[in-house]
C-alpha positions in Angstrom: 0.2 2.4 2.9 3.7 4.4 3.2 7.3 3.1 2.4 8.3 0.8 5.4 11.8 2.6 4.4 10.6 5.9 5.2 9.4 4.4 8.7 12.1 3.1 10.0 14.4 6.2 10.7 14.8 6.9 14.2 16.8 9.4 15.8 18.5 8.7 19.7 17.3 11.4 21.4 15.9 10.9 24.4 12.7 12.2 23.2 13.0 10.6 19.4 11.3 11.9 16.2 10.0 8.5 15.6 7.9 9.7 13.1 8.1 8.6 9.7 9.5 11.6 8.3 12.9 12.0 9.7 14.3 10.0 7.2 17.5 10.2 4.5 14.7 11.4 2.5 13.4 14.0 4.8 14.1 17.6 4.4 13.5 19.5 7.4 14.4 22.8 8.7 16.6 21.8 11.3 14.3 23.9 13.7 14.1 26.9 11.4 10.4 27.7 11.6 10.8 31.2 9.5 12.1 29.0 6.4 8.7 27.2 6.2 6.1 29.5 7.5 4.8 31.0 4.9 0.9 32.5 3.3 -1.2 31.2 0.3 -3.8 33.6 -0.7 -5.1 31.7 -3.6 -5.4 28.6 -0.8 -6.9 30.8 1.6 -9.5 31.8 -0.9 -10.2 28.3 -1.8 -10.4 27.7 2.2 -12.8 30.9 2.5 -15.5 29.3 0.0 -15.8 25.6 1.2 -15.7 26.7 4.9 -19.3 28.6 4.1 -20.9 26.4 6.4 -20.9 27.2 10.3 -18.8 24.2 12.5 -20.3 21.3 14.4 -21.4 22.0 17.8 -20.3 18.5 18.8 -17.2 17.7 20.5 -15.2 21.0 22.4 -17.2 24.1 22.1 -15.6 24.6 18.5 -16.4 28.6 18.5 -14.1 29.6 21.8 -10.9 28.2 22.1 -10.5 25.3 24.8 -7.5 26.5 25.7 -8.6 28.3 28.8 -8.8 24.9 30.3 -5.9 23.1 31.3 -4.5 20.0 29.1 -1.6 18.2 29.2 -0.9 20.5 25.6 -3.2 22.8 23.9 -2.6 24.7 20.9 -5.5 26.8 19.4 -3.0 28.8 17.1 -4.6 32.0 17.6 -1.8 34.0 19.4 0.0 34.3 16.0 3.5 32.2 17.0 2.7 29.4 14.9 4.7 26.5 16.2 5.9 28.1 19.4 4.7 25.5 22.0 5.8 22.6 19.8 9.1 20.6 19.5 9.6 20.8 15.8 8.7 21.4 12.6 9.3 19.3 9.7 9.0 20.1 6.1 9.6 18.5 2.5 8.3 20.1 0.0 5.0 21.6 1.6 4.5 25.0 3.1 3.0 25.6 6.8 0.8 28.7 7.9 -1.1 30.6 9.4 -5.0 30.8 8.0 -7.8 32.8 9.2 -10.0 29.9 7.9 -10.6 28.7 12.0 -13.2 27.1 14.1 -11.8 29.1 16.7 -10.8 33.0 15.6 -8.4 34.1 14.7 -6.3 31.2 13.2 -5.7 27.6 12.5 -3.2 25.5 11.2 -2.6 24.7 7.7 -0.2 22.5 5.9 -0.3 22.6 2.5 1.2 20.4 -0.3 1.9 19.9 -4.2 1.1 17.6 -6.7 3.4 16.1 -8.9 4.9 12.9 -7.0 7.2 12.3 -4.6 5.9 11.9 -0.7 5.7 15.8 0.5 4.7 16.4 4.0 4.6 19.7 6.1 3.6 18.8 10.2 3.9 20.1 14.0 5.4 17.4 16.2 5.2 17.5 19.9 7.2 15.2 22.3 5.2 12.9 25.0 6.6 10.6 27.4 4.5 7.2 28.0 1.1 7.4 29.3 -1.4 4.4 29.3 -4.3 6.2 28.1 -3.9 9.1 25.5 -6.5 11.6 24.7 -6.6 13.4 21.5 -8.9 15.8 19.8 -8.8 19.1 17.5 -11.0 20.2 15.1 -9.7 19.3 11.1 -10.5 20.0 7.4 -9.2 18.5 4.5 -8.8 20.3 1.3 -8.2 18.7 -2.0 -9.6 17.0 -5.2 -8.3 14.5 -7.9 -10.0 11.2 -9.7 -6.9 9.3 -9.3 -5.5 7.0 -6.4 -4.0 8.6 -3.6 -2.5 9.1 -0.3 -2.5 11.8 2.3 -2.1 11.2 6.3 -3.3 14.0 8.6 -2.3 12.5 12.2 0.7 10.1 13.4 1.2 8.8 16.9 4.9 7.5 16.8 6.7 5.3 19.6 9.2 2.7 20.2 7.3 -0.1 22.2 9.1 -2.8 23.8 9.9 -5.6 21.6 9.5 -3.7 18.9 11.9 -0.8 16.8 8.8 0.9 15.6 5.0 1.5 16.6 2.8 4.1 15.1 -1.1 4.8 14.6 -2.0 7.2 11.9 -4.9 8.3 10.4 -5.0 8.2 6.4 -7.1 9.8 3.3 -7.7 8.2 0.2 -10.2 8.6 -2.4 -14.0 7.8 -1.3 -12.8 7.1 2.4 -9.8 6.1 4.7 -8.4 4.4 7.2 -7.0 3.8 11.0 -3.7 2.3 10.7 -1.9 0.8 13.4 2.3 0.2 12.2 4.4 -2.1 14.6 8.2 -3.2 13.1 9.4 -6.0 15.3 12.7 -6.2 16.5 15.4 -8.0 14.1 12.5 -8.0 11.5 13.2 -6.7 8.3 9.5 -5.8 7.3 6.6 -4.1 9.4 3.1 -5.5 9.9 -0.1 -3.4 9.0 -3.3 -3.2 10.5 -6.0 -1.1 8.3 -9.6 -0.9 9.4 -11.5 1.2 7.0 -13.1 4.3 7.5 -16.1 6.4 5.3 -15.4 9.9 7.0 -13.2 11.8 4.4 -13.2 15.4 6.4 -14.2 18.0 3.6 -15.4 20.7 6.0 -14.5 21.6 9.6 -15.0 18.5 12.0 -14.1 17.8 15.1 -11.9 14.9 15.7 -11.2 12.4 19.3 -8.7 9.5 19.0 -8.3 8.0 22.4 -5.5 5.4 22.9 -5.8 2.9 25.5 -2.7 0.5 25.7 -4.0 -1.0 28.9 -7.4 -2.2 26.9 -5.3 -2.2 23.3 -7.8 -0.2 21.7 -7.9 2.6 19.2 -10.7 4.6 18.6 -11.3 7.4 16.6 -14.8 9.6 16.5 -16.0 12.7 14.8 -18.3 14.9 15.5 -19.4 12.9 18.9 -20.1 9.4 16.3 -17.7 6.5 16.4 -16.2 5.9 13.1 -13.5 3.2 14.1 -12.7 1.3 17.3 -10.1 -1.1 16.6 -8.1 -3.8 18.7 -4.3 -3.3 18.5 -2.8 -5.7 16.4 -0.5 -6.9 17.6 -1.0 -5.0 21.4 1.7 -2.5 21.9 3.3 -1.3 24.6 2.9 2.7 25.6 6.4 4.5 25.2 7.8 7.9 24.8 6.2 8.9 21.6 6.0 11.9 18.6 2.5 13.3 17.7 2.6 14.9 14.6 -0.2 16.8 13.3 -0.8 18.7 9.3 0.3 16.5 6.0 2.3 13.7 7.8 2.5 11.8 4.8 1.6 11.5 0.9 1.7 9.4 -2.1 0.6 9.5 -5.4 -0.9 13.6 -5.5 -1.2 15.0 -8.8 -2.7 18.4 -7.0 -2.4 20.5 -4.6 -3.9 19.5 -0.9 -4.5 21.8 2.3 -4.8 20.0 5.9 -6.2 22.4 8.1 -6.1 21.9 11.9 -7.4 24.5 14.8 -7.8 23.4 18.5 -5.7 20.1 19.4 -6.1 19.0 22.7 -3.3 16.0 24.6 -4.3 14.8 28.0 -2.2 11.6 29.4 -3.3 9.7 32.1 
């Protein structure tokens, strides 16, 4: 569970960062993609050898991009401009890049941070304005290994609902499972209020991912590979608002090695 500190940052933009890593804390490029775009060969060579295994067939075709239909936002990586269609990119102490590790060739997404302490994070963040009923879905790996507790989030869905200064649902990785995590910070309080729901799926090889959002039924629910893992009531409901997806290493805590998050094909559709 991260730092409420670290969540309660929030910019007054008209399309906010209200993510959870724009805080004092944070240390971004300030839109400078070139300064943290760079390549890992050893990583990619660690990538190369677990990624032996062909990709599920569930979900989106996973070997042709699904980009040649049209979404609200689709990203599939491949034309080599990583970042381009997004709003921003936000880095502390990780590294994003290109890798030819993919569901669909040529490339994917990877973020990619260290051990040694401190909350890193390396992610893509798109802007969305409110939408009742959010559709999410791209294909993921992650790529790591330690004995000891951790923390490592891979998807954030950030807002400002009514009543409240903060909302977010993320998606977190610990050791022998995870959870769906639904954040909402009332107004005037000074703490926020969690809801976990606990989750066995802990992505080691290429799967493909749907969270669907659904603020007029207050539901969250998150599948892979076709097979319901979570579907959880908001608690409490929130209200849809302009929100910031961010997508790669959102968020860490306690990572005494290195850890890849690889993402290839993401998909928004609002209704």
């Amino acid at each position: 569970m991260r730092w409420v500190s670290l969540l309660l940052v929030v910019s007054s933009c008209l399309f906010p960062d209200l993510g959870p890593l724009s805080g004092a804390d944070a240390g971004g490029n300030d839109g400078a993609p070139s300064d943290v775009v760079t390549n890992d060969v050893a990583t990619d060579a660690q990538l190369d050898a677990t990624n032996d295994a062909p990709p599920s067939d569930a979900g989106l075709d996973v070997k042709a991009s699904p980009c040649a239909t049209q979404h609200t936002f689709c990203d599939d990586f491949d034309d080599g401009s990583l970042g381009a269609t997004w709003d921003n990119i936000d880095n502390s102490g990780g590294t994003l890049s290109q890798t030819t590790s993919s569901v669909s060739a040529p490339y994917a997404f990877q973020a990619q941070v260290p051990g040694g302490g401190g909350h890193p994070y390396a992610v893509l963040q798109k802007y969305f304005p409110a939408s009742q009923h959010v559709h999410f879905e791209c294909d993921l790996m992650i790529v790591g290994s330690q004995t000891t507790n951790f923390e490592i989030d891979y998807f954030d869905w950030a807002f400002k609902p009514t009543g409240y200064t903060y909302g977010n649902f993320n998606l977190e990785r610990f050791n022998g499972g995870g959870t769906v995590e639904e954040i909402a910070t009332p107004n005037g309080a000074d703490a926020s209020a969690y809801h976990d729901e606990n989750i066995a799926e802990q992505l080691t090889s290429w799967k493909h991912l749907v969270v669907d959002i659904d603020y007029t039924k207050a539901t969250f629910t998150m599948s892979v590979d076709g097979a319901t893992v979570d579907a959880m009531s908001m608690t409490p409901p929130l209200a849809s608002a302009q929100a910031t997806l961010a997508v790669g290493v959102t968020y860490t805590g306690g990572l005494t090695s290195q850890w890849s998050v690889l993402t290839d094909n993401v998909v928004v559709d609002l209704q």
